[in-house]
N, CA, C and O atoms as a printed pandas DataFrame, in Angstrom:
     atom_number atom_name residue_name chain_id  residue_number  x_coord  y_coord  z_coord
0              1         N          UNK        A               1  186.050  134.028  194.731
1              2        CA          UNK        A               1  184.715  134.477  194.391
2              3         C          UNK        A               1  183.710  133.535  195.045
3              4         O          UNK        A               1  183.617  132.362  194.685
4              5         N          UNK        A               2  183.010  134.027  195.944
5              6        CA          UNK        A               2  181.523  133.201  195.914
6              7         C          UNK        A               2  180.277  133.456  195.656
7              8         O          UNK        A               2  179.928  134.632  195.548
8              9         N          UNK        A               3  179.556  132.641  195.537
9             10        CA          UNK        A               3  177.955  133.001  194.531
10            11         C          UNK        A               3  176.746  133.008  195.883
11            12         O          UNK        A               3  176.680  132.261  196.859
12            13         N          UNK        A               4  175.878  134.150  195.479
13            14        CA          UNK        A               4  174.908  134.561  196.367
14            15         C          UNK        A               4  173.910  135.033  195.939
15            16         O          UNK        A               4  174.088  135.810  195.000
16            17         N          UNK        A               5  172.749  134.852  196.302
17            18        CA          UNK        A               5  171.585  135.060  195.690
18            19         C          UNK        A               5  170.625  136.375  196.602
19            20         O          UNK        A               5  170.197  136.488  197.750
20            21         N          UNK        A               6  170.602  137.210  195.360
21            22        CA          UNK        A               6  169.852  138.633  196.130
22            23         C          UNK        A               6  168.645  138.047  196.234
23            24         O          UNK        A               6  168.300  136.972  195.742
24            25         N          UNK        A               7  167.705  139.158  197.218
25            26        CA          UNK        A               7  166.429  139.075  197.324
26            27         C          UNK        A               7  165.540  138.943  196.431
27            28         O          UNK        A               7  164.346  138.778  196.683
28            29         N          UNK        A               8  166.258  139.029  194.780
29            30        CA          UNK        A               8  164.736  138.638  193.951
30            31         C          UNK        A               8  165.053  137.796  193.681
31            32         O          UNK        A               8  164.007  137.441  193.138
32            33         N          UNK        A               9  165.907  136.722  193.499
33            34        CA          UNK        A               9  166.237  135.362  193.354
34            35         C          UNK        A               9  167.391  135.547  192.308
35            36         O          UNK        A               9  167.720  134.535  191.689
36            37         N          UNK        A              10  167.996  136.635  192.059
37            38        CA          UNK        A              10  169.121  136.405  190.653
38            39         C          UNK        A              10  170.447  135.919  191.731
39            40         O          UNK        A              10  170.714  136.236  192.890
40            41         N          UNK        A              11  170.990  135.170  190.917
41            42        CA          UNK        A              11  172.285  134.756  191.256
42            43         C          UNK        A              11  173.176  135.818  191.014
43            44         O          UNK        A              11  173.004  136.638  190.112
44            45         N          UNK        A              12  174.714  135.827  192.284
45            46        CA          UNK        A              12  175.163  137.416  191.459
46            47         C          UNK        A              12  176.806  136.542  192.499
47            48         O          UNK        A              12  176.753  136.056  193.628
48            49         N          UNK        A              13  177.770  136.616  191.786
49            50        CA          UNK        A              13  179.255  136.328  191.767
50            51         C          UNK        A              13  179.968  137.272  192.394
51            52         O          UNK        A              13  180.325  138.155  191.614
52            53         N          UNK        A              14  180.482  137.504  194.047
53            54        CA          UNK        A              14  181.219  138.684  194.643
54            55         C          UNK        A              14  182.693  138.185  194.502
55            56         O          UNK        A              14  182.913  137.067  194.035
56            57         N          UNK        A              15  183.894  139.168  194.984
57            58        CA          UNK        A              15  185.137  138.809  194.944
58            59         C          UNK        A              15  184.753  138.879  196.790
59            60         O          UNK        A              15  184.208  139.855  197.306
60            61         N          UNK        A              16  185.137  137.758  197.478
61            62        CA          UNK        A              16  185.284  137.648  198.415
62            63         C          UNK        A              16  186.364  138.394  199.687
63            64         O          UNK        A              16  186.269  138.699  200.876
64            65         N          UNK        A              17  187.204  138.441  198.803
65            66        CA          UNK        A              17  188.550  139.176  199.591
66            67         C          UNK        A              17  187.946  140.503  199.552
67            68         O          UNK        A              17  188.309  141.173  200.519
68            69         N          UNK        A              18  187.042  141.194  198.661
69            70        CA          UNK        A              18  186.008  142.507  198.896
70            71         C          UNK        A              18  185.226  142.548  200.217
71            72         O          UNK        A              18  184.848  143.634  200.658
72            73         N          UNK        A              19  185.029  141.653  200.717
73            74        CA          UNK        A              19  183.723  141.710  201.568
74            75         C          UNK        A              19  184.265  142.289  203.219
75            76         O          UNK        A              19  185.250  141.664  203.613
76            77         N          UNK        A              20  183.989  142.871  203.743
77            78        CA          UNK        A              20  184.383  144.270  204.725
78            79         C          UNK        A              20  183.589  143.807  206.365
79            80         O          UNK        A              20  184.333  143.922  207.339
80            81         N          UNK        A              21  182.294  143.361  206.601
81            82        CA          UNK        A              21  181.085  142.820  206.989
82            83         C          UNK        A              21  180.283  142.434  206.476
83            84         O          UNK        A              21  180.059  142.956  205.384
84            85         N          UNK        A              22  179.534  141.510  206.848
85            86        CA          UNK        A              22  178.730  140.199  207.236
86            87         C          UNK        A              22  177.211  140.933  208.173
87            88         O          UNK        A              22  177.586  141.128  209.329
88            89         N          UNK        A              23  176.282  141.197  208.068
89            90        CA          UNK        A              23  175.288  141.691  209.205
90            91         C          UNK        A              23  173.765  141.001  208.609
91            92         O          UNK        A              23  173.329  140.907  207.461
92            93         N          UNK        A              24  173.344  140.689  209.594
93            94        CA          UNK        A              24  171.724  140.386  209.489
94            95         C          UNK        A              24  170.758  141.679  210.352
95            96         O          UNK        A              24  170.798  142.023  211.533
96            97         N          UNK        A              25  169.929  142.175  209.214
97            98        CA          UNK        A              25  169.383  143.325  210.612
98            99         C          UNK        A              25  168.103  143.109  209.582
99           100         O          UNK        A              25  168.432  143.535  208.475
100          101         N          UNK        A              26  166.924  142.655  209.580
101          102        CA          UNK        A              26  167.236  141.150  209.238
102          103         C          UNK        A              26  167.777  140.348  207.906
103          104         O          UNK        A              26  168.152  139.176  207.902
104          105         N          UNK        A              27  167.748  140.973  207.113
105          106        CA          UNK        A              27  168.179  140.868  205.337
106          107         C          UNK        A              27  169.586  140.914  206.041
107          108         O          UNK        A              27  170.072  141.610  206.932
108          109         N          UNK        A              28  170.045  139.837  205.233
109          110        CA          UNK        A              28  171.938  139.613  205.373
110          111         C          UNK        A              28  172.212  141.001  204.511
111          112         O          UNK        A              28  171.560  141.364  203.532
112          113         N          UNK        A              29  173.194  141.601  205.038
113          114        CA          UNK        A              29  173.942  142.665  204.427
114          115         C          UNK        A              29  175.148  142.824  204.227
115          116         O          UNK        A              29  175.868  143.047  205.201
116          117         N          UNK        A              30  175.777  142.745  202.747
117          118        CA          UNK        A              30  177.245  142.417  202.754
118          119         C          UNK        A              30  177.935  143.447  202.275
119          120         O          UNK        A              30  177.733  143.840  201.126
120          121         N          UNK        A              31  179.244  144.285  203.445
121          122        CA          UNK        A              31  179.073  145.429  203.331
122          123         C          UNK        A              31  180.929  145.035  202.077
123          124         O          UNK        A              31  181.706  144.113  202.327
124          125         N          UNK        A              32  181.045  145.710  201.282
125          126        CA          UNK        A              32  182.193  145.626  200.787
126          127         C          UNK        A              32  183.210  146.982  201.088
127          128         O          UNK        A              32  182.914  148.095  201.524
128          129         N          UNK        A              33  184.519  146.418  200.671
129          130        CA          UNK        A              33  185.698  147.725  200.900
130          131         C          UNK        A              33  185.398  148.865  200.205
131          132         O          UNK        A              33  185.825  150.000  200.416
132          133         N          UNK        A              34  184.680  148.510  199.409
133          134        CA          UNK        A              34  184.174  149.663  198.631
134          135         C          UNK        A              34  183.040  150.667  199.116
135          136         O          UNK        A              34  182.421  151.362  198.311
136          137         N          UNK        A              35  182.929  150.682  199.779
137          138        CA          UNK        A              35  181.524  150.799  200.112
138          139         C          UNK        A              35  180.068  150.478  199.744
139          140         O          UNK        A              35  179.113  151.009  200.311
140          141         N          UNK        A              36  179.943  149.422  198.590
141          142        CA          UNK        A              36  179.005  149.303  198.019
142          143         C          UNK        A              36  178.621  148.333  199.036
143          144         O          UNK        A              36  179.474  147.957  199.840
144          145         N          UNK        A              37  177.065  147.754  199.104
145          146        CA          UNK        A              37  176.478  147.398  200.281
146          147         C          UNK        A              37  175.000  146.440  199.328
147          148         O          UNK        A              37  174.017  146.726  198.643
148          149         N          UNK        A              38  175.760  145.110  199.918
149          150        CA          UNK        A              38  174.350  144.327  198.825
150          151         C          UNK        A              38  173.544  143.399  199.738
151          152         O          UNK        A              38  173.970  142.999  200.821
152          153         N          UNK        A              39  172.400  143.097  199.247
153          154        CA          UNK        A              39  171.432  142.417  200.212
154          155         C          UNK        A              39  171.002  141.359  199.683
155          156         O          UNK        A              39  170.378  141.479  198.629
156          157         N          UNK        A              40  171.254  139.734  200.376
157          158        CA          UNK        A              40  171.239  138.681  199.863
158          159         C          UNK        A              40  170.284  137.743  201.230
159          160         O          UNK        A              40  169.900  137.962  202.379
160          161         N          UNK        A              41  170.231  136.352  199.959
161          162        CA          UNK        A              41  169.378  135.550  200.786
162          163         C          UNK        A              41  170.045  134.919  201.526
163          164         O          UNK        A              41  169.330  134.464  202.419
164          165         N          UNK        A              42  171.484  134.528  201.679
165          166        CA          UNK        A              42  171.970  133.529  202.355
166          167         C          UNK        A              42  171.630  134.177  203.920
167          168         O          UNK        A              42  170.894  135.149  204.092
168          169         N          UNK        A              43  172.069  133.703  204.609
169          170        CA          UNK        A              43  172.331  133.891  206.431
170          171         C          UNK        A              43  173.943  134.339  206.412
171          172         O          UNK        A              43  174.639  133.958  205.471
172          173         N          UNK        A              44  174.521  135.169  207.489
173          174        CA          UNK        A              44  175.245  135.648  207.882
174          175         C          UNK        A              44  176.246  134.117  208.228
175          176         O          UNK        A              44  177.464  134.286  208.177
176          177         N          UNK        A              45  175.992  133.399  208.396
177          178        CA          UNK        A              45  176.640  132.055  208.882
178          179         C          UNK        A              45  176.777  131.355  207.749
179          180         O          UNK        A              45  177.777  130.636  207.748
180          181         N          UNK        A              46  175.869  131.305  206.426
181          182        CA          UNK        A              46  175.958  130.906  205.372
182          183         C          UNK        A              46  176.957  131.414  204.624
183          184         O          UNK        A              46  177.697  130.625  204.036
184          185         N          UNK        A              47  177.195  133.049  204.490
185          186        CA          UNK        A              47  178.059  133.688  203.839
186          187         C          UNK        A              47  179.861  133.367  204.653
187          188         O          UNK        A              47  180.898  133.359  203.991
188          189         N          UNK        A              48  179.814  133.226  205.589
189          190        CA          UNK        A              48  180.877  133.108  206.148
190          191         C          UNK        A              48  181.352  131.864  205.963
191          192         O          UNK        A              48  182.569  131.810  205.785
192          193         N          UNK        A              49  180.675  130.702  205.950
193          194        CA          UNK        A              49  181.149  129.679  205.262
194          195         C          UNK        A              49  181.398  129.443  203.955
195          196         O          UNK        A              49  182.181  128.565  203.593
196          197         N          UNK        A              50  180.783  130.171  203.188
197          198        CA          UNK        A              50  181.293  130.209  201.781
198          199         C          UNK        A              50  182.639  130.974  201.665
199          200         O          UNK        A              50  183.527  130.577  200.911
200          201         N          UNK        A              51  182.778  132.217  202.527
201          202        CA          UNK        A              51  183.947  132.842  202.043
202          203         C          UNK        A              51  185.343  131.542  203.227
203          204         O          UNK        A              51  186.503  131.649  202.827
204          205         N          UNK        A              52  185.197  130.786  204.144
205          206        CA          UNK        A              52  186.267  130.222  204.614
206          207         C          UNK        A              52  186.438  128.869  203.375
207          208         O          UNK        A              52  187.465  128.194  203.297
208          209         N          UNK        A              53  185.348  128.689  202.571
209          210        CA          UNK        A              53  185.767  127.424  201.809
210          211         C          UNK        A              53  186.558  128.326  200.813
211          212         O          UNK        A              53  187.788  128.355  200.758
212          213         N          UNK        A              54  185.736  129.042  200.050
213          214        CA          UNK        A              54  186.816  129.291  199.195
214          215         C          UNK        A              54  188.179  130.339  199.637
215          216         O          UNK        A              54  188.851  130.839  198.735
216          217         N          UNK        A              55  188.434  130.551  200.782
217          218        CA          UNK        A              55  190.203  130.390  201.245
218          219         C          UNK        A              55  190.735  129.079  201.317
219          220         O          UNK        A              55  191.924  128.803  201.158
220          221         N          UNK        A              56  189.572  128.058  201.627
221          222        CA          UNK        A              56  190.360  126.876  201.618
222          223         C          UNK        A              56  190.870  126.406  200.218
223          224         O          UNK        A              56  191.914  125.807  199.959
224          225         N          UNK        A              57  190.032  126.759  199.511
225          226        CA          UNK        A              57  190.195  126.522  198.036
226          227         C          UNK        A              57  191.587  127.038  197.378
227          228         O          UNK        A              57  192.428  126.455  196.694
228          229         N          UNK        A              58  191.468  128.656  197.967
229          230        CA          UNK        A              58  192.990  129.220  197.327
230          231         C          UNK        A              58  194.023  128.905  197.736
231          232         O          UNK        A              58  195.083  129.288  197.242
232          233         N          UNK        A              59  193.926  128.157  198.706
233          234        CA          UNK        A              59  195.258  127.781  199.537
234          235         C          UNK        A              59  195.904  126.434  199.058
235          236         O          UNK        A              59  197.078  126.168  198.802
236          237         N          UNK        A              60  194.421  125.436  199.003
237          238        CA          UNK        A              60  194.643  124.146  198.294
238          239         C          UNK        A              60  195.242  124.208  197.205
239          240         O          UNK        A              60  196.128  123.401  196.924
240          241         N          UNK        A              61  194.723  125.542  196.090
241          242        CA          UNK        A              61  195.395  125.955  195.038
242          243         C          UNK        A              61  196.803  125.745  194.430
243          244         O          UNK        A              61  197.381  125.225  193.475
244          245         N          UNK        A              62  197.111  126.829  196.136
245          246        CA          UNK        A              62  198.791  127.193  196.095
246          247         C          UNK        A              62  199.790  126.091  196.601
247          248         O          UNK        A              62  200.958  126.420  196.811
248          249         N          UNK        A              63  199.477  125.100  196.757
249          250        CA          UNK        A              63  200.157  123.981  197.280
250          251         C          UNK        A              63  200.555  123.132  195.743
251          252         O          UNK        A              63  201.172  122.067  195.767
């Protein structure tokens, strides 16, 4: 799971292994397997580093 903050400032908790694309057009847009489609403040480079830490995290986990 990582934490991301929509455009009105609420904090909101995704399952990461959900997330499908990554796009800035310009609002980051995070498209999920689901098709649901949410719009946050981070940067496209921001979100992608959150979702490689926490793989690092699950992996560190499983060890």
């Amino acid at each position: 799971m990582i934490d991301v903050t929509r455009l009105n400032g609420k904090a909101l908790t995704i399952n990461a292994e959900l997330i499908e694309t990554v796009e800035e057009t310009p609002d980051t847009v995070i498209t999920l397997t689901t098709g649901k489609k949410i719009i946050v403040k981070e940067s496209r480079q921001n979100v992608k580093n959150l979702v490689i830490l926490y793989r690092k995290e699950c992996s560190a986990a499983k060890m």
